[in-house]
C-alpha positions as a printed Julia matrix, in Angstrom:
662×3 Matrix{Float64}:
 -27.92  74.66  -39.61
 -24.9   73.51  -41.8
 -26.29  69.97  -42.45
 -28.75  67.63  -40.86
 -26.76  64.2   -41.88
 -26.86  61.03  -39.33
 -23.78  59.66  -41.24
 -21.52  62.59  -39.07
 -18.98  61.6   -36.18
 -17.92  64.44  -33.98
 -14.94  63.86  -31.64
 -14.44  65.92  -28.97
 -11.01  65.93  -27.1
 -11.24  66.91  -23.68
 -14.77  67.03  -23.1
 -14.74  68.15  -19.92
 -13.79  72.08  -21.03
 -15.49  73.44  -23.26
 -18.71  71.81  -24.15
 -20.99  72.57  -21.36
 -22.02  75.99  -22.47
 -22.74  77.89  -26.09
 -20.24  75.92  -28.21
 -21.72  72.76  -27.71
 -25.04  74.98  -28.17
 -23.83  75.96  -31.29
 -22.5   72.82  -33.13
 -25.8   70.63  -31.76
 -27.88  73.74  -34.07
 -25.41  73.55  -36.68
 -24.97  69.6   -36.67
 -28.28  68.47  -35.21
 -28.26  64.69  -36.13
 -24.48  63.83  -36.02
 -23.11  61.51  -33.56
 -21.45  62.52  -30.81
 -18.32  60.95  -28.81
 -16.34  62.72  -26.25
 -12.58  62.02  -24.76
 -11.89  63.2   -21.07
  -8.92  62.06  -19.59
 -10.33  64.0   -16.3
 -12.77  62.62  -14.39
 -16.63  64.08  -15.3
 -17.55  67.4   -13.67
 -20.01  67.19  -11.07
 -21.54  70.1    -8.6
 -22.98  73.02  -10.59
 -21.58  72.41  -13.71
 -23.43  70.31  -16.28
 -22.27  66.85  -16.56
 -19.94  65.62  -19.39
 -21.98  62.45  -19.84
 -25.35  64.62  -19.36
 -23.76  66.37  -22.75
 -22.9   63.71  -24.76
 -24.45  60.36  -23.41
 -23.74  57.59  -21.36
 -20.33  56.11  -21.23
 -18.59  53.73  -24.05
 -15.94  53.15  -21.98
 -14.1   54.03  -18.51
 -10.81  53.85  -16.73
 -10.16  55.23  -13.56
  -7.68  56.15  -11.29
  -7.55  53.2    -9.37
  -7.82  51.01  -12.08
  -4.98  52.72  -13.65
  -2.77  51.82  -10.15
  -4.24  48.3   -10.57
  -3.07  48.09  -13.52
   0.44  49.19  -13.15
  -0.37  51.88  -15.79
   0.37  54.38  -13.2
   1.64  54.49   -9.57
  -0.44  55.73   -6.57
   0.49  59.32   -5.43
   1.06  59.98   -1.39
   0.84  63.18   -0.16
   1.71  64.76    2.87
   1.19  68.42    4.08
   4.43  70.39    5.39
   4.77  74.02    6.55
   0.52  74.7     6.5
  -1.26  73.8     9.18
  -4.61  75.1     8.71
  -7.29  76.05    6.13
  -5.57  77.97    3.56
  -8.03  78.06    0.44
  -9.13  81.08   -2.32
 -11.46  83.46   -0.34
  -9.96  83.15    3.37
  -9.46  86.15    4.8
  -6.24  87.69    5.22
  -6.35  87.69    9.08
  -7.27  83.57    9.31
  -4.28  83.6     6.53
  -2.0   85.36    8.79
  -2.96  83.62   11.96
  -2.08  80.41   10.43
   0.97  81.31    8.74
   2.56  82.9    11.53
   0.57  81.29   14.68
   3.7   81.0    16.32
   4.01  84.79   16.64
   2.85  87.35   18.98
  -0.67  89.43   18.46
   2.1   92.38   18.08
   4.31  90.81   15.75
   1.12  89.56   13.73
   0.14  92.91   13.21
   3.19  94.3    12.22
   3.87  91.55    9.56
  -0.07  92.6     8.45
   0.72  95.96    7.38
   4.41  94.89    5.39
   2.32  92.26    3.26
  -1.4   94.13    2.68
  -2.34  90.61    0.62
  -2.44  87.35   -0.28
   0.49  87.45   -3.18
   2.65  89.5    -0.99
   2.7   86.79    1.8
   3.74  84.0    -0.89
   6.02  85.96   -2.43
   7.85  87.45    0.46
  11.0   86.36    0.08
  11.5   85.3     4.09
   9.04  82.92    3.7
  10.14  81.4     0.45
  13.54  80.83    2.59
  12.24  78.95    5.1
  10.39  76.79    2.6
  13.07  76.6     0.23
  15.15  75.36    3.38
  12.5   72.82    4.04
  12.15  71.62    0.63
  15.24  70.98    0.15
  15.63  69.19    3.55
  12.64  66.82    2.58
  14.12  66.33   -1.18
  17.8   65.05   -0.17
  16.25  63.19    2.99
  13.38  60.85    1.03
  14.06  61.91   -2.77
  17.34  61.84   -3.85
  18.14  58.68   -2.21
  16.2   56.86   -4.85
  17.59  59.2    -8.05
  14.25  60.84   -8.9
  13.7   64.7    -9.65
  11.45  67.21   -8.48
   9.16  69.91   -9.5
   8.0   73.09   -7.04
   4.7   75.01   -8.49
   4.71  78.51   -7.06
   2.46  81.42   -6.21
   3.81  83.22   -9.07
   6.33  84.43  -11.61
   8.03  86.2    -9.34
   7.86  83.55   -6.51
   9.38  80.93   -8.68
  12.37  83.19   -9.13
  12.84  83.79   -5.6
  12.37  80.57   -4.77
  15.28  79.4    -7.48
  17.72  82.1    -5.64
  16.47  80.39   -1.96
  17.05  76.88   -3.35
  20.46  77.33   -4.44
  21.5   79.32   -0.78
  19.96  76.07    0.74
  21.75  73.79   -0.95
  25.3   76.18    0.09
  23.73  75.81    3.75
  23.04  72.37    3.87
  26.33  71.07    2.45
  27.61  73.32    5.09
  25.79  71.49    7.53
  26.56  68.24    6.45
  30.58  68.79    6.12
  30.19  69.98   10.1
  28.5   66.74   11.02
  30.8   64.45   13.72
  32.32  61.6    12.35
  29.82  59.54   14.28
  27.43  60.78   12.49
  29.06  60.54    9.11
  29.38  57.21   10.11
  25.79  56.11   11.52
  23.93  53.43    9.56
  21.14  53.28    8.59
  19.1   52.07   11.19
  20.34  54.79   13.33
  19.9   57.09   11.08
  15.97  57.16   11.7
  16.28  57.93   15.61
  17.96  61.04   14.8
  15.74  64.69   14.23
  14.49  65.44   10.55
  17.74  68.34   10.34
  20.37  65.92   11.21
  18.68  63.53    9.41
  18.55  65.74    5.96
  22.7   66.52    7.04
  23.29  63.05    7.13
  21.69  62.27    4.14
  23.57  65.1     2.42
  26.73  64.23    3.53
  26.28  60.37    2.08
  25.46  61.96   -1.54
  27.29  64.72   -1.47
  29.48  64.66   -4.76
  25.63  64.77   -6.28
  24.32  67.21   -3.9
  27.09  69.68   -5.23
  26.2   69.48   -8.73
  22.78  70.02   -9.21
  20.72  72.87  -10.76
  17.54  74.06  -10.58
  15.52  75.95  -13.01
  12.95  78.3   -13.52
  10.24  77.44  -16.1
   7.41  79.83  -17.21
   5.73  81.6   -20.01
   6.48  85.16  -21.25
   4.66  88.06  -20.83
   4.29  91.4   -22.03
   6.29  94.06  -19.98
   8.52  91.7   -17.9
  11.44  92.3   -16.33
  14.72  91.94  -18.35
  15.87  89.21  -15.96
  12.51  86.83  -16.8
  13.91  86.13  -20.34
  16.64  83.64  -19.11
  13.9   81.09  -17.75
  10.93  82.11  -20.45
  13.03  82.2   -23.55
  11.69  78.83  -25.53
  14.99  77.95  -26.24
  16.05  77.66  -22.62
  12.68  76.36  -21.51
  12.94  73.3   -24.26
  17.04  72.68  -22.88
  15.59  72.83  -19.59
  12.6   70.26  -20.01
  15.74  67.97  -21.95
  17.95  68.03  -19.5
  14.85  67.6   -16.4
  14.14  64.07  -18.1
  17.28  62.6   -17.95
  18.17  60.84  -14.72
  20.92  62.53  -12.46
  24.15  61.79  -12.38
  25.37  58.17  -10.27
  24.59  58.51   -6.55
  27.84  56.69   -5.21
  29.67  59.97   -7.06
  31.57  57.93   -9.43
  31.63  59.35  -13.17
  29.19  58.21  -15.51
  29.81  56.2   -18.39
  27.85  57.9   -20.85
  27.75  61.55  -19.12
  25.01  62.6   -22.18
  22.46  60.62  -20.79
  22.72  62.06  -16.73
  21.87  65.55  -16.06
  21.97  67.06  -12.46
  19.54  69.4   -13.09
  16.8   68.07  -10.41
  14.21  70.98   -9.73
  11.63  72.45  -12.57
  10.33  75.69  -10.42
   6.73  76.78  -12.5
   4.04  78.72  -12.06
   1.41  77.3   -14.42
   3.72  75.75  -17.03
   4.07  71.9   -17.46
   1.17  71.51  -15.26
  -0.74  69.51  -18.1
   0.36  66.99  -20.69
   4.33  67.14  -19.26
   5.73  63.32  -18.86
   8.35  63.1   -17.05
   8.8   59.34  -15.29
  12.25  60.04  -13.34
  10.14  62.76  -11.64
   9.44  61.75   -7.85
   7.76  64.29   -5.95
   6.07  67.65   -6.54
   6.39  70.57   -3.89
   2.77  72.7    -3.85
   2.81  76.23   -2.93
   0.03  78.04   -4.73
  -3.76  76.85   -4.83
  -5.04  74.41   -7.56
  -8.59  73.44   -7.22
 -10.55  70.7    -9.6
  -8.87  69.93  -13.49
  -5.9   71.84  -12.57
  -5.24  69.94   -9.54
  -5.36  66.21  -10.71
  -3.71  66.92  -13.82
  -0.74  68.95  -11.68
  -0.3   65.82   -9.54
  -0.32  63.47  -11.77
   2.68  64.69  -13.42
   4.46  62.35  -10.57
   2.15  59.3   -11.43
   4.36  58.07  -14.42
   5.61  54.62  -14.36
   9.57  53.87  -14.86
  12.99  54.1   -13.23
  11.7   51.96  -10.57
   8.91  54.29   -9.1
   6.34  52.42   -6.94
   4.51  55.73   -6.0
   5.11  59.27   -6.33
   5.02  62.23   -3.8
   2.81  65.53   -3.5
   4.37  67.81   -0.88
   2.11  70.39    0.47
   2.69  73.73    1.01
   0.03  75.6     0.6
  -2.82  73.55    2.3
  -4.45  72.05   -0.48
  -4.02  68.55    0.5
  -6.28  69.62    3.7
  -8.93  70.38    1.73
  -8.8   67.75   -0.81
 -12.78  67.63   -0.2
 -13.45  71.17   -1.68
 -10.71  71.21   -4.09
 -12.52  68.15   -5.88
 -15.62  68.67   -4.78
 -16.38  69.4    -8.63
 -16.04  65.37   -8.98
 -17.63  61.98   -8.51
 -16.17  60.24   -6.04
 -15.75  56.97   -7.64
 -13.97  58.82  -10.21
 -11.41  60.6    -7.88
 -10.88  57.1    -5.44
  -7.34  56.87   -4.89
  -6.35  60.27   -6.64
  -3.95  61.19   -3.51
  -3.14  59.4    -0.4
  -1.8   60.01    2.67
   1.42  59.25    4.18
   0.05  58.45    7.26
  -2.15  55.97    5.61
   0.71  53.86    4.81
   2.06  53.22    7.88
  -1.55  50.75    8.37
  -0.55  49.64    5.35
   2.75  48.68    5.38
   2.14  46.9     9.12
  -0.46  44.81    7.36
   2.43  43.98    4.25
   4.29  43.17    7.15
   2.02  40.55    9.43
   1.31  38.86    5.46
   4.97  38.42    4.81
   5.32  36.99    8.36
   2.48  35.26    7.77
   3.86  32.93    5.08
   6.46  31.37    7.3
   4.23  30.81   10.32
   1.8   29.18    8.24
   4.78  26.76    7.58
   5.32  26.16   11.56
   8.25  29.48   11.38
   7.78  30.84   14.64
  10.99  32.8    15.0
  12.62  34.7    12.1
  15.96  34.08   13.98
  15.65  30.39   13.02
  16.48  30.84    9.4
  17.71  27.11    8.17
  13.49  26.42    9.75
  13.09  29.33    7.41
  14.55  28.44    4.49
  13.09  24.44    5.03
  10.09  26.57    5.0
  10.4   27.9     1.61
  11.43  24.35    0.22
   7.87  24.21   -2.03
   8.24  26.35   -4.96
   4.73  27.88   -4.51
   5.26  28.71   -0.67
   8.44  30.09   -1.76
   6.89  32.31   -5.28
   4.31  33.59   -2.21
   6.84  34.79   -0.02
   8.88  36.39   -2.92
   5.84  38.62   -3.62
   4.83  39.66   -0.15
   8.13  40.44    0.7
   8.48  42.6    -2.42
   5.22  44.43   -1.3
   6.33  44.73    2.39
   9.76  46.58    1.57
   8.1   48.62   -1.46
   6.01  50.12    1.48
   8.79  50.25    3.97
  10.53  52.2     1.11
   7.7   54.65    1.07
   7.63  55.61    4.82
  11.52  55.55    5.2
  13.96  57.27    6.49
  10.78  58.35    9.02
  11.06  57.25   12.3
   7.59  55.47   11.86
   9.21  52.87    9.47
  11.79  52.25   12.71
   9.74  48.86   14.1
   9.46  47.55   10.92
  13.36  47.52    9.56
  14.31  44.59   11.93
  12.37  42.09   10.54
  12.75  43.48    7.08
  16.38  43.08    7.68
  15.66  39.37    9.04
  13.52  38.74    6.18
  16.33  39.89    3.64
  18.49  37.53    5.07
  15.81  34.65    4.6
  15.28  35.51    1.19
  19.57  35.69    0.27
  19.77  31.83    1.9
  16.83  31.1     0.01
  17.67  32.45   -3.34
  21.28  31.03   -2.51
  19.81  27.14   -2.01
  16.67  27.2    -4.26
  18.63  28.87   -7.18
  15.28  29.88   -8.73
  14.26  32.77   -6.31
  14.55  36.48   -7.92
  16.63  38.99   -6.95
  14.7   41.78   -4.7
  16.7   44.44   -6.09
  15.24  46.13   -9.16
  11.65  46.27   -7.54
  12.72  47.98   -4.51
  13.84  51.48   -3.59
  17.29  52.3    -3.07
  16.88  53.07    0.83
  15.25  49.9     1.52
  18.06  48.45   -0.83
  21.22  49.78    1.16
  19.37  48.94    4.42
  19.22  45.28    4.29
  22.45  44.87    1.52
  24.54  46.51    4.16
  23.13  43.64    6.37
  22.85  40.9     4.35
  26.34  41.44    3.62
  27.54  41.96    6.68
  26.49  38.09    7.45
  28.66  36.57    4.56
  26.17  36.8     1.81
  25.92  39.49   -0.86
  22.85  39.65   -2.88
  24.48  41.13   -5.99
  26.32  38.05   -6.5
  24.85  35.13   -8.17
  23.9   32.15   -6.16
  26.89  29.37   -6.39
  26.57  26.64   -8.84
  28.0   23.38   -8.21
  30.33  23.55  -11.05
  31.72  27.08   -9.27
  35.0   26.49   -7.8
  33.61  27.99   -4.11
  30.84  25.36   -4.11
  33.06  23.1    -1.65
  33.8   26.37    0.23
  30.25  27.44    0.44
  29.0   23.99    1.46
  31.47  24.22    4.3
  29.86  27.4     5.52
  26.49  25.26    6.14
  25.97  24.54    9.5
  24.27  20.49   10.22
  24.07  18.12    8.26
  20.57  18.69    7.01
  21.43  22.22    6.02
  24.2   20.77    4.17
  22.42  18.2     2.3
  19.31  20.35    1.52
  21.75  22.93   -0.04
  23.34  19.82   -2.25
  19.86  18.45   -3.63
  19.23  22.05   -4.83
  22.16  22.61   -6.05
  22.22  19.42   -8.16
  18.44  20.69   -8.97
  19.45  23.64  -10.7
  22.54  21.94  -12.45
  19.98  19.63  -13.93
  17.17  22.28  -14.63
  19.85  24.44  -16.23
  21.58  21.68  -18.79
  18.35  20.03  -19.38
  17.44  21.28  -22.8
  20.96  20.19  -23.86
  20.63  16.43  -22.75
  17.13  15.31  -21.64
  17.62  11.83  -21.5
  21.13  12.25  -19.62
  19.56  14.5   -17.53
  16.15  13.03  -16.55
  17.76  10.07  -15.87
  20.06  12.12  -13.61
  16.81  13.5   -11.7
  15.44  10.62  -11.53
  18.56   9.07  -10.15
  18.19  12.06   -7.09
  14.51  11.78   -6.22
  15.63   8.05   -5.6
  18.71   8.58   -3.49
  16.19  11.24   -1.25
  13.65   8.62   -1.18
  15.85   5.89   -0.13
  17.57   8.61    2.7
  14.8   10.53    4.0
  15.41  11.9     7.09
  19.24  10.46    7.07
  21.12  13.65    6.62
  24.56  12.6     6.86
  23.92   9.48    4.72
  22.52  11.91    1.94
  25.32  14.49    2.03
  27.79  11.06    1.22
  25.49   9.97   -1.48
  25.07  13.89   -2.81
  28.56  13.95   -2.81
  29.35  11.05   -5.04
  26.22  12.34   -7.52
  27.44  15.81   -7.65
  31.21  14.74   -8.21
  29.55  12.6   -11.39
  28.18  16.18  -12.91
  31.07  18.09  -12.69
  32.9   15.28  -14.19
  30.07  15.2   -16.9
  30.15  11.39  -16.95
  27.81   9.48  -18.31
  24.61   8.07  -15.87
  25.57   5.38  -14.19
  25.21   1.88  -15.94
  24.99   3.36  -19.74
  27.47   1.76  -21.64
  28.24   4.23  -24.72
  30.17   3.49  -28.12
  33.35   6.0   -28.55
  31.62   9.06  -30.42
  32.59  12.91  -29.8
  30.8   13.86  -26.76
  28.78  16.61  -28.7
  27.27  13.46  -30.22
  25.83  11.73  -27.26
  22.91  13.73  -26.88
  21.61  12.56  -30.13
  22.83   9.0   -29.86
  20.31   9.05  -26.16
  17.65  10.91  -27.99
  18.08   7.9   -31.08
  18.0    5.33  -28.24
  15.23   6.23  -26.41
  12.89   7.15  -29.28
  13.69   3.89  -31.01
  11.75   2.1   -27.7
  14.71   0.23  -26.6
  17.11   0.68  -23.51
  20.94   0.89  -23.72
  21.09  -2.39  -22.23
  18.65  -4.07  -24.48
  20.88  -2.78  -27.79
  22.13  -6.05  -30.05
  25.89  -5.0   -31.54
  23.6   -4.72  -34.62
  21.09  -2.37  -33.85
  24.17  -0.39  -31.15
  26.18   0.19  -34.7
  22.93   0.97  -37.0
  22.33   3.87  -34.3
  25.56   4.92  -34.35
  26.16   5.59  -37.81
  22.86   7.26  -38.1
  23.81   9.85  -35.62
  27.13  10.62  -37.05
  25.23  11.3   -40.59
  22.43  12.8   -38.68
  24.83  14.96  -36.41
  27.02  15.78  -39.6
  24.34  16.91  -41.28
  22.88  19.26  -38.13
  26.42  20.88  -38.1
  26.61  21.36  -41.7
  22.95  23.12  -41.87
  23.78  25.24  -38.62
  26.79  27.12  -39.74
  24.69  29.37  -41.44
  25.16  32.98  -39.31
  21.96  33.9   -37.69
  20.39  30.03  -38.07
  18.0   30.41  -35.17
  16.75  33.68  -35.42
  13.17  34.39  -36.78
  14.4   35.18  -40.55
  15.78  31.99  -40.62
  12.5   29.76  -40.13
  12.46  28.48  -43.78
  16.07  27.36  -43.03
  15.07  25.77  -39.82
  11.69  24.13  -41.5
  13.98  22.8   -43.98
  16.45  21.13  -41.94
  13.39  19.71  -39.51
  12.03  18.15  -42.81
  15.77  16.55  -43.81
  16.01  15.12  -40.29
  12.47  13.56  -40.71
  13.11  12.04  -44.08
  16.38  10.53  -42.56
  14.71   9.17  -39.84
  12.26   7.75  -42.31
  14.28   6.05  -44.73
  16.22   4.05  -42.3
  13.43   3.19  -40.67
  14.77   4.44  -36.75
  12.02   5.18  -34.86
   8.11   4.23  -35.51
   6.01   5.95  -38.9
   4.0    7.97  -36.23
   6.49   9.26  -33.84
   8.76  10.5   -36.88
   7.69  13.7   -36.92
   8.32  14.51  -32.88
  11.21  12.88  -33.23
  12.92  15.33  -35.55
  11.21  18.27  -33.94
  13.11  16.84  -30.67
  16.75  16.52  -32.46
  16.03  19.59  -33.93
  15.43  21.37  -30.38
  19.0   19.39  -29.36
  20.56  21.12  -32.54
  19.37  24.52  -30.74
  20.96  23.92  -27.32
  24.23  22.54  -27.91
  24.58  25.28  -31.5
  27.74  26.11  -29.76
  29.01  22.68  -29.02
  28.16  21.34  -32.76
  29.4   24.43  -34.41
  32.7   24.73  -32.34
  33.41  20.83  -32.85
């Protein structure tokens, strides 16, 4: 006993390992009254083992997996099983091990391949086998991965394993850009659409002949601890020199897809595949990794902390990828079987799960536009009508976001081939709609890159392309735009938006102009409902008004630099009275208030940096001179003073540029 003290706070980092047996023993004797928290970031051991909150209490806090995904903390990890088709876990016996390995051989063949490899780590490490997985790998990396930019990691039986496997990689990558330069031009030239009717080989040529220039360049590397007697050729990949330059260069993203040069060529690195053994298993972050390739039995801690080295948010990653090939995945059960299951829910999921998914993403997406009467996604002006409310539209945005994030997952498989239709369709929608609403975000960012070049190949392909800013009615291919709009109502529907946006957009610079202005539309569509050619003539003559920036119709103005006018409105309107019902008296008294009032904003505002946060005494001050002006000559009531020179001071903001440049 070292001392018996309640006033003692242990911490104990990963509580999980080591407390369940004498050392925990051992401090309780020696520490028998001190308080006791533990940290686990893996989820509490269950089965034989004592529990961690059996050891230390119930809990003060939790966060699971799924909360985690919820959360956006981390991204969900799919998994799918490859080469293994059966039960290959620690303690099979060799002959179940070779019948399922090899189960496409003959009883004679089987037993010759029994006495070349007399166990487990001969099988895994035999280099044959490591080809044909290597091969495969490879296949599945270029076909689903590299598409999308992220890197890879490929655990391995052993040491020796992850070497061969590093020598089978790079002969795969000779072969398959072999492959891919042999490919007809038709299919060189298939899109993308076709591309997922054609068999996983051609597909993975196909794929390697569109990225190519990458495909060339990268590396893979080795990465594993030292050990004593190894072989000469080990130090290369266990050195910690090279091991630190290789974890570097792994977390930068690889060079630019398309094959043109980088900009900054320090910050891309083609080196794409960490091969380990144990190493980087634990604690190794990594968000531009995608996928992990499994080829050597992990069971409990080990397991969930492996896989959720491709968990890591960034780079655009909505989920990452566990590749089986080793069987583990098909006994998911066992290999957690240490764990609660509320703890583990959602730790991997299946590929085939998705597909489920992704057709319900699908029906809600659809959904939306049928709830608004959209029968037919081939009717897209209904469509777009359809999307006219703001929150119908905001709903759509999301769903459709979800419903290609998922279509990302399960492409280029040929399960994700009923689906790319109407996500093409849908694309199309959403261009037309972010094109006339002006306020609807672009899809790009949030979805993968195959999804991406699927429907931007066909979006463009109709006239529109999404990388390019919707057109403002100030743009100088409004007129040409509008001409592309086919009906009347179309073409009026894309006029009130546009003048929508115009207004939104300028205004903070004008209010008064510019309510007035909005108020002056939602009349004009009041007065026209339903009259779509009357409304495209009235549109006309509104819109031709803002690009001439004239002043609203009926306000008669006294000569003043137009940078003033905002000010002169804001003066107006605060002072209760209307343009029209201004004496010459009371016109003039306003107008020489906002030239001093304007002079002074300009004078204040030249300071560099006015508006930024180290500037707020500046900005105070200047909000109190405006007040006292408006005080002293008496221009707008005692009690709205105060708003009032908040409100020129918020004009002084948005038109800096205009006062400043005067």
């Amino acid at each position: 006993m070292l001392n018996t003290s309640e006033e003692i706070l242990i911490l104990v980092d990963e509580a999980h390992r080591t407390q369940a047996g004498d050392l925990h023993a051992n401090m309780m004797r020696a520490l028998p009254n001190a308080a006791r928290i533990g940290f686990t970031g893996t989820p509490i051991i269950m089965g034989d083992k004592k529990r961690t909150h059996d050891i230390f209490g119930e809990y003060i806090d939790r966060y699971t997996i799924k909360e985690a995904e919820q959360d956006g903390a981390t991204v969900p990890i799919l998994y799918e099983g490859r080469t293994a088709k059966g039960a290959i876990k620690d303690g099979a016996s060799l002959d179940g091990l070779f019948e399922d390995l090899f189960r496409d051989h003959s009883k004679e063949e089987l037993e010759a391949i029994k006495k070349k490899y007399a166990t487990k780590g001969q099988i895994f490490e035999a280099p044959q086998l490591i080809q044909e997985k290597a091969q495969d790998i490879l296949r599945h990396y270029v076909t689903h991965i590299l598409p999308n930019g992220y890197k890879a990691q490929l655990v391995a039986y052993s040491r020796r394993a992850a070497l061969r496997y590093f020598e089978a990689l790079e002969a795969a990558r000779a072969e398959l850009l072999e492959e891919a330069l042999a490919l007809s031009p038709e299919d060189k030239a298939l899109d993308d659409t076709q591309l997922l009717t054609r068999p996983p080989r051609v597909k993975a040529a196909i794929q390697a002949w569109r990225y190519r220039d990458v495909l060339r360049q990268l590396e893979f590397a080795a990465v594993f601890s030292s050990g004593n007697n190894d072989d000469p050729d080990y130090a290369r990949w266990s050195d910690r020199g090279a091991v630190e330059s290789h974890i570097k260069r792994f977390k930068k993203p690889l060079p630019p897809l398309d094959g043109t040069p980088p900009k900054d060529p320090a910050k891309h690195d083609p080196l794409a595949f960490l091969i380990v053994k144990s190493m980087l298993l634990t604690g190794f972050d990594a968000p531009i990794e995608g996928v992990m390739y499994l080829d050597r039995s992990l069971r409990e801690a080990e397991l969930l902390q492996a896989i959720a080295r491709v968990n890591r948010t960034g780079h655009g990653k909505s989920h990452g990828i566990v590749v089986d090939y080793f069987g583990v995945a098909n006994h998911l059960k066992e290999a957690l079987a240490a764990y609660s299951e509320e703890d583990i829910e959602g730790a991997l999921q299946s590929l085939k799960d998705e597909i489920p998914l992704l057709r319900d993403r699908h029906l809600r997406v659809v959904d939306v536009l049928r709830g608004q009467g959209v029968d037919d996604l081939d009717d897209t002006e209904e469509a777009v009508q359809a999307l006219a409310d703001e929150r119908v539209r905001a709903e759509f945005v999301v769903k459709l976001k979800e419903f290609n994030r998922g279509l990302d997952d399960v492409l280029p498989r040929p399960e994700g081939l009923e689906f790319v239709n109407d996500a093409k369709r849908l694309a199309y929608i959403h261009a037309l709609a972010r094109n006339r609403y002006r306020d609807t975000p672009e899809l790009g960012r949030d979805i993968g890159n195959k999804v991406r070049k699927l429907i931007d190949d066909y979006v463009i392909s109709l006239g529109i392309d999404p990388r390019i800013p919707p057109v403002q009615l100030t743009d100088a291919e409004f007129d040409e735009h509008l001409g592309r709009q086919v009906g009347d109502r179309a073409k009026a529907s894309e006029m009130e938006h546009a003048v929508r946006s115009h207004v939104r957009k300028h205004l903070d610079e004008d209010p008064v102009k510019y309510g007035r202005l909005s108020e002056r539309l939602e009349e004009l569509l009041e007065q026209l409902d339903g009259q779509w050619a009357e409304q495209v003539e009235a549109l006309r003559t509104l819109i031709q008004q803002l690009r001439d920036g004239a002043r609203v119709e009926g306000e008669a103005i006294p000569e003043m630099p137009a940078h003033a006018e905002p000010f002169w409105r804001e003066l107006v309107a605060s002072s209760g009275l209307s343009v029209e019902e201004l004496d010459e008296a009371s016109a003039q008294k306003l107008l020489e208030a906002t030239e001093e009032l304007v002079g002074l904003i300009q004078q204040e505002i030249a300071i560099p940096d006015f508006w930024k946060p180290s500037h707020i005494p500046d900005q105070e001050a200047l909000r109190q001179h405006l007040f006292t002006t408006l005080m002293i000559k008496r221009l707008v009531p005692f009690d709205q003073a105060s708003e009032v020179a908040q409100r020129l001071l918020d004009l002084a903001r948005s038109n800096h540029d205009k006062l400043v440049n005067a």
